[in-house]
N, C-alpha and C positions, 0 to 999 in steps of 0.2 A: 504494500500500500504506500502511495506515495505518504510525503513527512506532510504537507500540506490538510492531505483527508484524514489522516491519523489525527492530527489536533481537532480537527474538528469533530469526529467521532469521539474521543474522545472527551472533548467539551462536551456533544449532547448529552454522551453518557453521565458525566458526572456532575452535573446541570442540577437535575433535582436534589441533590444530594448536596448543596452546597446550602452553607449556615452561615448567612449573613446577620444573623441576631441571636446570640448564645442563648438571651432569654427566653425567647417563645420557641426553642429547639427541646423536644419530647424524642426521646428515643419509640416510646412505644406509638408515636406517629409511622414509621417507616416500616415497613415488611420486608423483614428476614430475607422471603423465598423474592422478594423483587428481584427481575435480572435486566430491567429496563431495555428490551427488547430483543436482547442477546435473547438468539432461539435454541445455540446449542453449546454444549463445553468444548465443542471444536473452536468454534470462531472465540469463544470468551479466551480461549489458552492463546490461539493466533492473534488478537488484539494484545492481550498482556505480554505474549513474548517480541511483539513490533513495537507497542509503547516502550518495553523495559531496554528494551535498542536502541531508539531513540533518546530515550533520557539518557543512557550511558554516556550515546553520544553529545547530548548538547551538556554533559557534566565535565565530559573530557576538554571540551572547547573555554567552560569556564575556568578548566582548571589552567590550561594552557595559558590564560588572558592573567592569571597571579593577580585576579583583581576582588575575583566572586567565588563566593560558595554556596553549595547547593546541598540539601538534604533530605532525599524523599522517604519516608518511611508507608510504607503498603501495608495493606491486613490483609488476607485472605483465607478465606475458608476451606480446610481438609477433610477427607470427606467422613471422619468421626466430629465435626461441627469441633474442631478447636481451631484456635486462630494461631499464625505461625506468623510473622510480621518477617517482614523481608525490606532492604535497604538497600540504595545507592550510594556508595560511597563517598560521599565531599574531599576524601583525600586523593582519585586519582584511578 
């Protein structure tokens, strides 16, 4: 997928999911089983291993610039429902 339609997938996807007001945010507003249109664990694995490509890359680029740091920390679900948090590295 080009880097272009990836962000932008991306945005939709993560669109409703964004807390712009800590106070009126209720966890038990949002469903679990949502996959926000993602139809199957194919494409969900092939977007998160194309996003996690791209963020490498545009990490490596900040890192290269000695100017910015970057630090994404991810959750994701296994499939006994615990969460494993996974990271991009700010060092490189």
């Amino acid at each position: 997928m080009k880097e272009r339609k990836l962000i932008e997938e991306a945005s939709r996807l993560a669109k409703p999911y964004c807390i712009m007001k800590g106070s009126k945010f209720r966890l038990k507003d949002f469903d679990p089983a949502d996959t926000n249109g993602v139809k199957s664990k194919q494409r969900a694995e092939k977007l998160r291993e194309q996003s996690s490509a791209m963020a490498s890359q545009m990490q490596e680029k900040l890192y290269a610039q000695d100017r910015w740091a970057l630090l994404l920390i991810f959750q994701e679900w296994t499939l006994r429902a615990k969460t494993v948090p996974s990271s991009t590295s700010c060092q490189g």
